[in-house]
Every structure is written in structure tokens, then in C-alpha cells.
FILOKE-684857 format. One record per residue (C-alpha): x, y, z; residue number from 1; residue in three letters. Coordinates in nm, 4 decimals. Layout:
<rs>
- c1/c2/c3/num/residuo
- X/Y/Z/NUM/ALA
...
</rs>
This chain:
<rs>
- c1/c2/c3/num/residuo
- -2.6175/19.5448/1.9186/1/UNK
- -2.6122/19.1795/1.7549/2/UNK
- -2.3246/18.9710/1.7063/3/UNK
- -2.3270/18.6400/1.4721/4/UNK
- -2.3300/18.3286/1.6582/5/UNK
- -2.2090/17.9663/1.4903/6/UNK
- -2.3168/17.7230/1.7326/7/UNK
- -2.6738/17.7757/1.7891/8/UNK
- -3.0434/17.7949/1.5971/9/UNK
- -3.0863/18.1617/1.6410/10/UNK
- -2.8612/18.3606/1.3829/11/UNK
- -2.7273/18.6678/1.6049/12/UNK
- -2.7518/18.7326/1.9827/13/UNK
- -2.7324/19.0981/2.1619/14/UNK
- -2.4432/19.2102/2.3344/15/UNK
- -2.3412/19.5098/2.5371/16/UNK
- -2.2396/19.8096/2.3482/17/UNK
- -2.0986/19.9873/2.5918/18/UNK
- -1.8181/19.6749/2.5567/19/UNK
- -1.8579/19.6064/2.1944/20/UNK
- -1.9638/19.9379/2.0646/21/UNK
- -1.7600/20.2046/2.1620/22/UNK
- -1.4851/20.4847/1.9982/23/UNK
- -1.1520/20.3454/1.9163/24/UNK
- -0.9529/20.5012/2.0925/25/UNK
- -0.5725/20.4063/1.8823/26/UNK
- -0.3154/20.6191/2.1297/27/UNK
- -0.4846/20.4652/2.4216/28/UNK
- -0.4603/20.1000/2.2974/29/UNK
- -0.1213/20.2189/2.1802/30/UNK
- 0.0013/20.2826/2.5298/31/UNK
- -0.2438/19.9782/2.6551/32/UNK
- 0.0124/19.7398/2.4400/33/UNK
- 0.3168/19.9017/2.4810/34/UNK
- 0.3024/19.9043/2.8871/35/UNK
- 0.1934/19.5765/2.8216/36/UNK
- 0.4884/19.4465/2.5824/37/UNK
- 0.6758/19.6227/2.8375/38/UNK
- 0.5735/19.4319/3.1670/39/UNK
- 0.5801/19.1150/3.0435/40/UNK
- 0.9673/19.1219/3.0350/41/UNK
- 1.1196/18.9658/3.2583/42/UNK
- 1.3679/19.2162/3.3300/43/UNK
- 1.7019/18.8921/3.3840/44/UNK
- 1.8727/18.9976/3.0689/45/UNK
- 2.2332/19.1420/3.1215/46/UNK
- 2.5753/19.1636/3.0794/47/UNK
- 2.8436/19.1045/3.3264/48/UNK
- 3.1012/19.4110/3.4708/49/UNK
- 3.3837/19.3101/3.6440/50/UNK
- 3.2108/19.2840/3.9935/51/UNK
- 2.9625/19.0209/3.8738/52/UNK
- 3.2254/18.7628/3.7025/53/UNK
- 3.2928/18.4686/3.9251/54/UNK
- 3.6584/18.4707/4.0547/55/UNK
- 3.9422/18.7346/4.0240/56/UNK
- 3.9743/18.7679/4.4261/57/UNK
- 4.3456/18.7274/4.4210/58/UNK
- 4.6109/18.9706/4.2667/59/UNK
- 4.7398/18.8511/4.0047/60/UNK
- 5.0808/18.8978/4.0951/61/UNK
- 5.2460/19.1994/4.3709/62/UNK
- 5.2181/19.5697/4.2529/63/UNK
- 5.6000/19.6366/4.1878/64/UNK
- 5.9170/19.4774/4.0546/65/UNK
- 5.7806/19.2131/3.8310/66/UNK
- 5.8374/19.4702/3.5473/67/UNK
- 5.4743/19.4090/3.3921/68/UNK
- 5.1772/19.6311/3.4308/69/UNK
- 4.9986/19.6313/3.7510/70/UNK
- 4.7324/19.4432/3.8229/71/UNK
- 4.4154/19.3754/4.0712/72/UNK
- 4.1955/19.1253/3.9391/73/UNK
- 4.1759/18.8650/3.6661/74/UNK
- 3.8348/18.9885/3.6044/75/UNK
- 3.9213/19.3250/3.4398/76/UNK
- 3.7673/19.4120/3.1363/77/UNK
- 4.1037/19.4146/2.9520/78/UNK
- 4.1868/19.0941/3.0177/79/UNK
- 4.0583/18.7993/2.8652/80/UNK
- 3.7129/18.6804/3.0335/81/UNK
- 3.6925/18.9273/3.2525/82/UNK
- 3.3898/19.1342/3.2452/83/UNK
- 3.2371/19.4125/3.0465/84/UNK
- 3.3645/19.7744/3.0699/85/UNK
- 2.9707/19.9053/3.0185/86/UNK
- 2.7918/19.6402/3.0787/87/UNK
- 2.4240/19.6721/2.9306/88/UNK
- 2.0968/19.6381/3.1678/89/UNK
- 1.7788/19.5714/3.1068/90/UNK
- 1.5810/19.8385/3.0882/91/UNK
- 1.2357/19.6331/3.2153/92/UNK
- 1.3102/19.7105/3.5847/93/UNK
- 1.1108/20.0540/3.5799/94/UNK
- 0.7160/19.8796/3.5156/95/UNK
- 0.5030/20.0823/3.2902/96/UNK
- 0.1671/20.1568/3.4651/97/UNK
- -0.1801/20.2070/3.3311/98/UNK
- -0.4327/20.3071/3.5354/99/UNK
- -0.7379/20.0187/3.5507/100/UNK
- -0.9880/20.3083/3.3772/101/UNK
- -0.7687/20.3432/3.1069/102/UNK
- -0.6975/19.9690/3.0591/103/UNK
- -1.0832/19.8948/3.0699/104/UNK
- -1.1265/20.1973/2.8218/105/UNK
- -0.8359/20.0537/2.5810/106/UNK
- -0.9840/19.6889/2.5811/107/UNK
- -1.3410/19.7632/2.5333/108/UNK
- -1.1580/20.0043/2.2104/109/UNK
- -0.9828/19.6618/2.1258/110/UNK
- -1.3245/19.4363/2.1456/111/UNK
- -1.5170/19.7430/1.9428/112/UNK
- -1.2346/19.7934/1.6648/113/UNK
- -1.2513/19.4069/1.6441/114/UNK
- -1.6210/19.4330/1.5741/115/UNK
- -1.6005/19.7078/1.3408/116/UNK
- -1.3987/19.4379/1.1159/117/UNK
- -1.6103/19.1838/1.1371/118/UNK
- -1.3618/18.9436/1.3613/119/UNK
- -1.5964/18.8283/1.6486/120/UNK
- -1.8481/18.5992/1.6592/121/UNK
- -2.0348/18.3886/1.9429/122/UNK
- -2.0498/18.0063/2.0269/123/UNK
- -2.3204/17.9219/2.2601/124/UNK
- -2.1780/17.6142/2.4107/125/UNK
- -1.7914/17.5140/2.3833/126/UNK
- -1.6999/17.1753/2.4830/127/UNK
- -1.5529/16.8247/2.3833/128/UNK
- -1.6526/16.4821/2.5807/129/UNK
- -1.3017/16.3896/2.5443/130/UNK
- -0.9660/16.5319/2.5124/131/UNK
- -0.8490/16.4898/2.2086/132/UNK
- -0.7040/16.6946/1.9638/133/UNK
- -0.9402/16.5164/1.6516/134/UNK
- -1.2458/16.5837/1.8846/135/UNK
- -1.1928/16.9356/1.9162/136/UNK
- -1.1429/16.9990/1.5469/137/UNK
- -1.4040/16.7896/1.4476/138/UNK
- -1.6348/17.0645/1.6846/139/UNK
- -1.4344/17.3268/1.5200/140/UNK
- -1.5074/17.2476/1.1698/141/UNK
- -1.8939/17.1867/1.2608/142/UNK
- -1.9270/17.5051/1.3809/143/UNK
- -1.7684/17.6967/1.0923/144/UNK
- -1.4488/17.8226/1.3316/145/UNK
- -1.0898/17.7791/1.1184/146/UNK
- -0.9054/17.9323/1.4105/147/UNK
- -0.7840/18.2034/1.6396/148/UNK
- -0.8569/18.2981/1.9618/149/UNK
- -1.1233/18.1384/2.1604/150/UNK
- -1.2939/18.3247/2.5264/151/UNK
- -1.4526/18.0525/2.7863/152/UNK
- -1.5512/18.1421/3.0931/153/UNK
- -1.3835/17.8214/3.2117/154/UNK
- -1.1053/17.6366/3.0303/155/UNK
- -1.2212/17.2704/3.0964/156/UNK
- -0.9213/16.9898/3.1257/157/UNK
- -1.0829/16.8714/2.8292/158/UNK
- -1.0461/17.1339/2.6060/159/UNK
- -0.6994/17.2364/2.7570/160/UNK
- -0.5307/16.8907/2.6468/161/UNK
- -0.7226/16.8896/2.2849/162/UNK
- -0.6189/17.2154/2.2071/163/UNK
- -0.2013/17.1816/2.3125/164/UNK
- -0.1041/17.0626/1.9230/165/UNK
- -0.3514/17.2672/1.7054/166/UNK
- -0.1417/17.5409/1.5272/167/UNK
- -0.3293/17.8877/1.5243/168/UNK
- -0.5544/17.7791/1.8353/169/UNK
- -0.5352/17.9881/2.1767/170/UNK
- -0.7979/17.9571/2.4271/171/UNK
- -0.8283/18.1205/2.7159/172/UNK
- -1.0571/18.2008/3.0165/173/UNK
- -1.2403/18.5214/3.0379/174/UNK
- -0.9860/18.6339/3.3463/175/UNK
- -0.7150/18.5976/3.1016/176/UNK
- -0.7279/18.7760/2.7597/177/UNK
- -0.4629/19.0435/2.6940/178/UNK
- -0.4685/19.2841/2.4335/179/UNK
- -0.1903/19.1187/2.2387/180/UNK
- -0.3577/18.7925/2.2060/181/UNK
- -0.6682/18.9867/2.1071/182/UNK
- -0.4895/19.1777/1.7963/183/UNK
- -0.2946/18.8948/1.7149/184/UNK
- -0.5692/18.6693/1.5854/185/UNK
- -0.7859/18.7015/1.2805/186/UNK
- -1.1145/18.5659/1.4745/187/UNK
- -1.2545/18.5619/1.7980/188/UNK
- -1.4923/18.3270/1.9344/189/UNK
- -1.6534/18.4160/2.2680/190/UNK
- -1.8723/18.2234/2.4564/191/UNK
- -2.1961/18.3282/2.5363/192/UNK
- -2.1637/18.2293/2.9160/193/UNK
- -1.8142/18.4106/2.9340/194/UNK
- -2.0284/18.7350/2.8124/195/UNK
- -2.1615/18.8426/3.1587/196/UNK
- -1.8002/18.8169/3.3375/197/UNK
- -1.6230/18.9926/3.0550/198/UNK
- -1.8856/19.2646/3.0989/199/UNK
- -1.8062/19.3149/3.4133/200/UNK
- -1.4658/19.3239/3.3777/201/UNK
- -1.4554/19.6187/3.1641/202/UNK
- -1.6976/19.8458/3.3156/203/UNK
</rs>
């Protein structure tokens, strides 16, 4: 199959259909996101119980004959900060795992979906001679691409620097994309030389 490409004198250029052309399959890229939403926690959010707030290691005051209630710690949950009787945990400590057939399955569903809606095109040659942020937009306006997400096979320093302060901009190297950053964007640009990596990747 053909896919438009902006920066270049031919029109279209072929690409792989088993990447670009497949079934969606929408309760495998379901799962694909979730596991990945999932993952990318990091799993440090939580509440303190008694045994995790700092101090409280001497009674208060001895068990009997003071004529108040007994007492152990500082740190109980009844007194003021001490710790929480049921303290939440995060919930990200148990990973959610997807096999790599059914992540390669659930991206190339991703790229073809993406396809199917007319939100990826090719650029034959991405690149700036210097790194800054006019240069690059200057390159994106010539070649007809507002914004999104952009595929290299190799994020140069150049582009990485020009590209920190444009809003609605993410680049990335072929090693790199994730699922959410693919859904996220309204457009896709893809390098041509990124094209034989990302086939392998998902087959």
C-alpha cells in the first residue's frame, strides 16, 4: 500500500501492509493501553499508618495512675499527626503484562486504524542545520506538517533542542513510540529511513 509523503518529488511511497494494513483489533489495543497506563506508574504514592510516621518511640506517659487513657505511641491514628487508621496503597505494585505478540499485534492495529483515518504521512528526510526552534518550524511549515507526533530513526541534538518549546510537537526515535503518544496526536509523520526498523519491530 501507498502512503502520502510531504517532503519529497514523488507523491506517495509503499509501505508494509502487514504493519500499516491490518484488522483493528479495539479490545486488544484496549488492554495494549491500559497495561500500559498501568506500568508507567510509578507505584510511590501512599499514605502513612502509624508504623511509617517518624517518631512516637516513647510512651507517652506510664500505663496506670495518671487517670487518662492509656497510651503507646504519639503516632496513633487518634491522635493528632499520627498516622492513618487504613492507610491507602498504590495499587501499581502488581505490573500488568502483555505478551510481546500481542503488543506487536495491538501496535501494528494502532498504525493501521491510524491509516484508515487518514493521520499518517511520510517525510523523506527530517533535519535542521541548526538548533533552533524558528529553524525547525520554518521546515515544518515548508513541508505542509502543523504538528503532532513525529518518528526518526535517530533524534539528532539538533532537532532535540529545536523542538523543546514548540507546543503540540513530540518527536521521538523509532525505539520509542508508545501507543499513547500514537493516539494522542492528530498526525503522524514518519520518516522514511525509520520505516525498515519500525518494520521490524512489529513483526
Amino acid at each position: 500500500m501507498d502512503l502520502p509523503i510531504l517532503n519529497s518529488k514523488s507523491k506517495t511511497s509503499s509501505v508494509s501492509e502487514i504493519i500499516f494494513n491490518q484488522p483493528v483489533n479495539k479490545e486488544l489495543v484496549t488492554q495494549l493501553i491500559n497495561s500500559f497506563v498501568s506500568n508507567s506508574h510509578q507505584g510511590t504514592k501512599a499514605q502513612k499508618n502509624r508504623s511509617d510516621v517518624s517518631g512516637g518511640g516513647k510512651k507517652p506517659w506510664r500505663q496506670k495512675g495518671t487517670g487518662r487513657a492509656r497510651a503507646g505511641t504519639i503516632r496513633s491514628p487518634i491522635w493528632k499527626g499520627g498516622g492513618v487508621t487504613f492507610a491507602a496503597r498504590s495499587k501499581s505494585s502488581n505490573p500488568k503484562k502483555i505478551n510481546r505478540k500481542m503488543y506487536k499485534s495491538a501496535m501494528r492495529s494502532i498504525l493501521s486504524s491510524l491509516v484508515e483515518e487518514n493521520r499518517v504521512v511520510l517525510g523523506s528526510s527530517i533535519n535542521i542545520e541548526n538548533p533552533k526552534t524558528k529553524d525547525l518550524i520554518d521546515f515544518m511549515n515548508k513541508i505542509g506538517f502543523k504538528g503532532g507526533l513525529i518518528i526518526v530513526n535517530e533524534i539528532s541534538e539538533n532537532i532535540k533542542l529545536a523542538s523543546r518549546n514548540i507546543p503540540n510537537l513530540q518527536i521521538v526515535d523509532v525505539n520509542s513510540i508508545d501507543p499513547i503518544s500514537l493516539l494522542r496526536h492528530e498526525s503522524t509523520l514518519i520518516s522514511e529511513d525509520s520505516l525498515p526498523k519500525l518494520e521490524e519491530l512489529l513483526t
